[in-house]
Structures are given as structure tokens and as C-alpha cells.
VEXKOL-95888 format. One record per atom (N, C-alpha, C, CB): atom name; x, y, z; residue number from 1; residue in three letters. Coordinates in steps of 0.2 Angstrom, whole numbers. Glycine has a CB too. Layout:
<recs>
CA; X; Y; Z; NUM; ALA
...
</recs>
This chain:
<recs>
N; 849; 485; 103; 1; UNK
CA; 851; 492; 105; 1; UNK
C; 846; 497; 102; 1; UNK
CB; 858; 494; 103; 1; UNK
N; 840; 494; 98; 2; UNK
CA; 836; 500; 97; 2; UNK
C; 830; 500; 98; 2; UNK
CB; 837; 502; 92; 2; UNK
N; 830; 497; 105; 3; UNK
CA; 825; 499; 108; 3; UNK
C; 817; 494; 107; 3; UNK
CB; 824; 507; 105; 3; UNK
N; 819; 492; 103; 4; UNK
CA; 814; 486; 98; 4; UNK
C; 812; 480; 102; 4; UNK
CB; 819; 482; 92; 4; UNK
N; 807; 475; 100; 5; UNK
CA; 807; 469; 102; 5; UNK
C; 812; 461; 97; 5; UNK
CB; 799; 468; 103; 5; UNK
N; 813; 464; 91; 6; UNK
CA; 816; 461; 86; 6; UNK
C; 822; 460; 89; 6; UNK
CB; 816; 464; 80; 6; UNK
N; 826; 454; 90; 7; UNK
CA; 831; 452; 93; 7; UNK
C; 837; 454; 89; 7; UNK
CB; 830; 445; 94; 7; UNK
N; 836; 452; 83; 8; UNK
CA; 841; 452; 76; 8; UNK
C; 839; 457; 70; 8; UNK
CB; 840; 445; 73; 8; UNK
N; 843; 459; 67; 9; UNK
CA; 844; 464; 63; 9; UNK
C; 848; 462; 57; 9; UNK
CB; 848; 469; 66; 9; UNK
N; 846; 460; 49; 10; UNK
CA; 850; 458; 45; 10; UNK
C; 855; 464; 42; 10; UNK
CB; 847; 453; 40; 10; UNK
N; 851; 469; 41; 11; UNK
CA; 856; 477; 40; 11; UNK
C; 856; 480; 46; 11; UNK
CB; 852; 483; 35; 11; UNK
N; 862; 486; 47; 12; UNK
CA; 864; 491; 48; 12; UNK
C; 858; 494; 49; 12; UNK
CB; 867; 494; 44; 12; UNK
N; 857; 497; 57; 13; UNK
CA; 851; 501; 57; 13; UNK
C; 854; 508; 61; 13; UNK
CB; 844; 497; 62; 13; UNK
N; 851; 515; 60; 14; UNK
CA; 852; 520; 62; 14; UNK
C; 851; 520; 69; 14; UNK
CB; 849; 524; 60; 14; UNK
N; 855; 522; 76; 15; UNK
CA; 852; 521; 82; 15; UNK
C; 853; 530; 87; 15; UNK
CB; 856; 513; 87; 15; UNK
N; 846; 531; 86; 16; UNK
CA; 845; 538; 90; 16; UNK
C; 848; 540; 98; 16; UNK
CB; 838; 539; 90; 16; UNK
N; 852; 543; 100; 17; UNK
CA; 853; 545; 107; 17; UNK
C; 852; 548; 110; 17; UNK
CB; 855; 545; 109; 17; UNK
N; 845; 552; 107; 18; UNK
CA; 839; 558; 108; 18; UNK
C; 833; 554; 108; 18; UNK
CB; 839; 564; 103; 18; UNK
N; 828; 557; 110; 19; UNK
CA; 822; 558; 107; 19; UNK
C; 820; 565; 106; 19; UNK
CB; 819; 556; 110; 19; UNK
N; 825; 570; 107; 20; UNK
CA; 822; 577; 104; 20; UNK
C; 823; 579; 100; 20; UNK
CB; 824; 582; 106; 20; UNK
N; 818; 578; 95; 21; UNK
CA; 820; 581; 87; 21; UNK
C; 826; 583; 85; 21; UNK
CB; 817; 585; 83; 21; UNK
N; 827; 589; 87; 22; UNK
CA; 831; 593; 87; 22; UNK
C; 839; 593; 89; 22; UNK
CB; 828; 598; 90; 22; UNK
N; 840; 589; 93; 23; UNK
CA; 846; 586; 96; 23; UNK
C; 848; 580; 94; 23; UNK
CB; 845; 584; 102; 23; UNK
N; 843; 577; 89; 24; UNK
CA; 843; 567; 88; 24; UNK
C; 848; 569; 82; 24; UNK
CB; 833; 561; 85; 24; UNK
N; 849; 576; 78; 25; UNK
CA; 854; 575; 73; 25; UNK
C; 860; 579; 73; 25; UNK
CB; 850; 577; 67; 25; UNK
N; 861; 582; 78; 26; UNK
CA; 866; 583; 82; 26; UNK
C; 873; 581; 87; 26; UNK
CB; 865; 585; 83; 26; UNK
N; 873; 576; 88; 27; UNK
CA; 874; 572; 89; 27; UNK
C; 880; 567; 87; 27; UNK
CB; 871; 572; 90; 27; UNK
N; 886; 569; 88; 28; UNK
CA; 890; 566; 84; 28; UNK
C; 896; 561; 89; 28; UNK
CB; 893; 573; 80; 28; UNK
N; 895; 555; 87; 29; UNK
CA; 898; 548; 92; 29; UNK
C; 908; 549; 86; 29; UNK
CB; 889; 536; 92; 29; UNK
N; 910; 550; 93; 30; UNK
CA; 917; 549; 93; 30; UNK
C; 920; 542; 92; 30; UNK
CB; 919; 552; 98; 30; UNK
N; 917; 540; 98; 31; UNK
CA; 921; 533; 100; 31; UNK
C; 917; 527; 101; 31; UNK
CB; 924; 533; 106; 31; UNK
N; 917; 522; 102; 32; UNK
CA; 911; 516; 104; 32; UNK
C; 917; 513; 110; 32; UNK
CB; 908; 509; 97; 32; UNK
N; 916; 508; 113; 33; UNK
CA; 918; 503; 117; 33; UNK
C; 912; 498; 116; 33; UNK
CB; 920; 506; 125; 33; UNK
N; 917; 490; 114; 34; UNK
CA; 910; 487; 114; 34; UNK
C; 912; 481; 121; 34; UNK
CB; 909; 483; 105; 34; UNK
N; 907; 478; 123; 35; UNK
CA; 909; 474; 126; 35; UNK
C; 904; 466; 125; 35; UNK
CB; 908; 478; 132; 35; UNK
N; 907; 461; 128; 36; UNK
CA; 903; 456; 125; 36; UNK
C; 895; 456; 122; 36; UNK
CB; 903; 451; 130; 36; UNK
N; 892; 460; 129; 37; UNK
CA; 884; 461; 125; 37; UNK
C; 881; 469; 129; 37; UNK
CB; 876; 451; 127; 37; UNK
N; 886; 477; 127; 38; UNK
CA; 884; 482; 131; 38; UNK
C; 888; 484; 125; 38; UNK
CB; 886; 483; 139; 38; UNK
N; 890; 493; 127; 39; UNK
CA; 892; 497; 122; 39; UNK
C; 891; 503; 126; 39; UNK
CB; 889; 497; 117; 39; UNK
N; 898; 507; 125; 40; UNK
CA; 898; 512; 127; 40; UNK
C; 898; 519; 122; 40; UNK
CB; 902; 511; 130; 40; UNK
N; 897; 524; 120; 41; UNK
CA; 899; 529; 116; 41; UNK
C; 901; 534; 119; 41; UNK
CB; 894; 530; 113; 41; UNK
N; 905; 538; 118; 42; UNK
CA; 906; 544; 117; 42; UNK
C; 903; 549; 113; 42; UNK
CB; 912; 545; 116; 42; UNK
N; 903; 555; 116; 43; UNK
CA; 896; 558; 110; 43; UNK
C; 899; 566; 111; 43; UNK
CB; 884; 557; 113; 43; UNK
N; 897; 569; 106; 44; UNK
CA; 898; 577; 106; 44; UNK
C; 892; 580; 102; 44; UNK
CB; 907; 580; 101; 44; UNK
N; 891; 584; 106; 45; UNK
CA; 884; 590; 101; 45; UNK
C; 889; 593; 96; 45; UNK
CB; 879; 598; 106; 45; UNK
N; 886; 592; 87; 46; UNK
CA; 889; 595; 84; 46; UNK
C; 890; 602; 83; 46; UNK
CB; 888; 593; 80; 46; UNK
N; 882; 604; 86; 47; UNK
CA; 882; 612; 87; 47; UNK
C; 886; 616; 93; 47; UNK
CB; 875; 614; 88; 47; UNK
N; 889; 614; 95; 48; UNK
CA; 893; 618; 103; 48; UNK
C; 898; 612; 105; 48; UNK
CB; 887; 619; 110; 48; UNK
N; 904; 613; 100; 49; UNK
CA; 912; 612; 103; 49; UNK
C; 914; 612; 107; 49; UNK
CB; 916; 614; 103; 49; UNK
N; 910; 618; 110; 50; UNK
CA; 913; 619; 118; 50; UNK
C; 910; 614; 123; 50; UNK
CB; 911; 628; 121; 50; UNK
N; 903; 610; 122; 51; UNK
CA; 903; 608; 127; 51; UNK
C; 905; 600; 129; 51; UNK
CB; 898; 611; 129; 51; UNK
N; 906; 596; 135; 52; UNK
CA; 910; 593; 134; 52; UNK
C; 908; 586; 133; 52; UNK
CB; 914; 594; 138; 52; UNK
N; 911; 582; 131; 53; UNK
CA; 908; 575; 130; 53; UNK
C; 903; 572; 135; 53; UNK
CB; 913; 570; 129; 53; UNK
N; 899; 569; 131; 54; UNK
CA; 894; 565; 135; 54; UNK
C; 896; 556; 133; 54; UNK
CB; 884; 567; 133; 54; UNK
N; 892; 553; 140; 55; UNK
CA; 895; 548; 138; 55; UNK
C; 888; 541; 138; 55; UNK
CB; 901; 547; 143; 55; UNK
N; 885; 538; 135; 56; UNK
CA; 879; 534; 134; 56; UNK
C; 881; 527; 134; 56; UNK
CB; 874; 535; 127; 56; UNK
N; 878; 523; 139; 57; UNK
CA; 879; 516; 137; 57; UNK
C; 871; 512; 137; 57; UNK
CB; 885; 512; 143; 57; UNK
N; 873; 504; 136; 58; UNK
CA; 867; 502; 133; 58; UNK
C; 868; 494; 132; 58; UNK
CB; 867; 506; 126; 58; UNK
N; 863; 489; 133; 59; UNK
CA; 865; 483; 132; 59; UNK
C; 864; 481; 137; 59; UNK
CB; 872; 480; 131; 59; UNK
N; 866; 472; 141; 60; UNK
CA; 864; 468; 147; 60; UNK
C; 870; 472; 151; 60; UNK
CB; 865; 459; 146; 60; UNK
N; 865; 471; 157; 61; UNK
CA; 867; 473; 163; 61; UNK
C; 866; 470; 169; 61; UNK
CB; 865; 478; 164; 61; UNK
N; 864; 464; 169; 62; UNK
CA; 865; 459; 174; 62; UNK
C; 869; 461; 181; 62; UNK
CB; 867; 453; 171; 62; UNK
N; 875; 462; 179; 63; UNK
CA; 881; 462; 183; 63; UNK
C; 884; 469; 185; 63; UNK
CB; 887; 458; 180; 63; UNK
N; 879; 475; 183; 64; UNK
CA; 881; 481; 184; 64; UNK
C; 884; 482; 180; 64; UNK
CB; 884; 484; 187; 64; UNK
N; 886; 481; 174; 65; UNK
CA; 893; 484; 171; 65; UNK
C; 893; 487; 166; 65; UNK
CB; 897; 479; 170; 65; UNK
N; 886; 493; 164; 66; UNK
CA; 883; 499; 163; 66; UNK
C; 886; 505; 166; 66; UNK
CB; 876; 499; 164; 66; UNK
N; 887; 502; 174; 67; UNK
CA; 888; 508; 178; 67; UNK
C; 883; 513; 180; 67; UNK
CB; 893; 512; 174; 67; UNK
N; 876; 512; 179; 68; UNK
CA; 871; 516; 179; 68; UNK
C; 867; 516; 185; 68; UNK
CB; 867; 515; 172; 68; UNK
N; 871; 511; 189; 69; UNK
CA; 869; 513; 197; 69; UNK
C; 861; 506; 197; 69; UNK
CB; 865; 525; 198; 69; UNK
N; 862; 505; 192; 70; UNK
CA; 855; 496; 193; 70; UNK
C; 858; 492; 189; 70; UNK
CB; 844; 498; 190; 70; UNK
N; 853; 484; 189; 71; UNK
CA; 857; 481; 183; 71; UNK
C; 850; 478; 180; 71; UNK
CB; 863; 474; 186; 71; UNK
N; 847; 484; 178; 72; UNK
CA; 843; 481; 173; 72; UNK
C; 846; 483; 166; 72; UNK
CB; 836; 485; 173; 72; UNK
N; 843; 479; 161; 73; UNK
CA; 846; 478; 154; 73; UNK
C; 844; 485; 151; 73; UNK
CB; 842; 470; 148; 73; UNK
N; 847; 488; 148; 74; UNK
CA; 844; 492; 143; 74; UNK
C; 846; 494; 137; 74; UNK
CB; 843; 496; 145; 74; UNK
N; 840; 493; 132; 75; UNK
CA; 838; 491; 125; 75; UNK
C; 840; 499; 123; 75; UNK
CB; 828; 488; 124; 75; UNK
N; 839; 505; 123; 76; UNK
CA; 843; 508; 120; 76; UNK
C; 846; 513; 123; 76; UNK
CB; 841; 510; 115; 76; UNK
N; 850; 518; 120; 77; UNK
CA; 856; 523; 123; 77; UNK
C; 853; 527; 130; 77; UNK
CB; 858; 529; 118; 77; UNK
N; 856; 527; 134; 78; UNK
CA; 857; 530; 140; 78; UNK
C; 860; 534; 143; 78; UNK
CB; 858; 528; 141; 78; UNK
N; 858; 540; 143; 79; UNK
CA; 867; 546; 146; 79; UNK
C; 867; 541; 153; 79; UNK
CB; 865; 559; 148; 79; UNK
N; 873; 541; 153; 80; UNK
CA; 877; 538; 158; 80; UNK
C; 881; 544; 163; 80; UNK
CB; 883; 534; 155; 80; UNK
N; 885; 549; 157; 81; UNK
CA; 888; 555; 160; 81; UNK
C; 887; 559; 157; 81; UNK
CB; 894; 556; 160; 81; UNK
N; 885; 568; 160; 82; UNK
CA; 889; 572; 155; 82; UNK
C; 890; 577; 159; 82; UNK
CB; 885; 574; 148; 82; UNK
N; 894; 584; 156; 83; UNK
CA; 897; 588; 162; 83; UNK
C; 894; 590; 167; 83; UNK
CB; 899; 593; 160; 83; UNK
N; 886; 592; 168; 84; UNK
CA; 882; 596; 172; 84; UNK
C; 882; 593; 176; 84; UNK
CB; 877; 598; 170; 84; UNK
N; 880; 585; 174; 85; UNK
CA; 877; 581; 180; 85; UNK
C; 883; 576; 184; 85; UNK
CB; 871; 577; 177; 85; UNK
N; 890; 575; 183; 86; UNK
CA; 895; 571; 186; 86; UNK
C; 901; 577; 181; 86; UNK
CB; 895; 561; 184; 86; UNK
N; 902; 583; 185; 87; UNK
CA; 910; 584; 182; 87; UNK
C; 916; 580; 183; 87; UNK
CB; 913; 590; 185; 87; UNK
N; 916; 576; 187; 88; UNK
CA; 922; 570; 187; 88; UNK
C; 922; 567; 180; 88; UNK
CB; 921; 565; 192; 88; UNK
N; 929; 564; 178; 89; UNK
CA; 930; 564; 171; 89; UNK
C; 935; 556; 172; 89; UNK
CB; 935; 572; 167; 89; UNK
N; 933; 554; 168; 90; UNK
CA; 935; 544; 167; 90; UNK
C; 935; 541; 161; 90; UNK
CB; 931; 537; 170; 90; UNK
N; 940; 536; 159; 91; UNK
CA; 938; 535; 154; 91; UNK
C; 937; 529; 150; 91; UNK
CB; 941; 537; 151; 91; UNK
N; 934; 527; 145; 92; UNK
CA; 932; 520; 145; 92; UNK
C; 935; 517; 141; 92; UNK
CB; 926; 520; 144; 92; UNK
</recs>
């Protein structure tokens, strides 16, 4: 999940769900969902409460089951949802 070619990880690695500087430390994951080899997060901008959760997944996707409309694998986070772009609201 970060994006790497290194299969395996013996520590705990930080994993960004930005690449905007400025956003990459704002970002504050509520929830996870894990699934055999995918992952879902819930995420909130720590600077603006008001706005509303986004949601990123990430992992194999052979079988769709990212939800992201293809079933290619992907190696790191993904906005899946957020308000602007799908106001419809589900939960994982």
C-alpha cells in the first residue's frame, strides 16, 4: 500500500493520502475496513470539520471490489468518494 515495489515491510510505515504537501498532514483517517488483500479508509480534513468525509481505498482489485469503476490493483490510496464528486452517502 505504498506505492513501492518492495512487497514486504518488517516495520510500520507512514502511508500518505495526498500528494499535496499541504493536505498530506491534514488528513485525519477515522476508520479503516480491511479486507483479505484491499482497504478502505475513512478520512476527515483536520482543518475544516465542516466538510464531509472522504472515502480512499486501495489493494487488489481483480474482482472490482475497490468499487472504483476498473479492476486494476492499486498500490496506494485512492479517493474513491468525497462530497463534491458523489453526494450519495454508504457505508463501508
Amino acid at each position: 500500500g505504498l506505492g513501492k515495489k518492495e512487497k514486504h515491510q518488517k516495520t510500520p510505515q507512514r502511508i500518505y493520502f495526498s500528494k499535496d504537501e499541504k493536505e498530506k498532514e491534514n488528513i485525519k483517517i477515522e476508520e479503516i475496513t480491511v479486507g483479505l488483500d484491499y482497504l478502505f479508509a475513512m478520512a476527515q480534513n483536520n482543518n475544516n470539520q465542516q466538510e464531509k468525509q472522504k472515502i480512499y481505498c486501495w489493494g487488489r482489485n481483480e474482482r472490482f471490489q475497490l468499487g472504483n469503476g476498473n479492476n486494476r490493483n492499486q498500490n496506494f490510496p485512492i479517493l474513491l468518494r468525497d462530497e463534491k464528486q458523489n453526494p450519495n452517502t454508504f457505508q463501508i
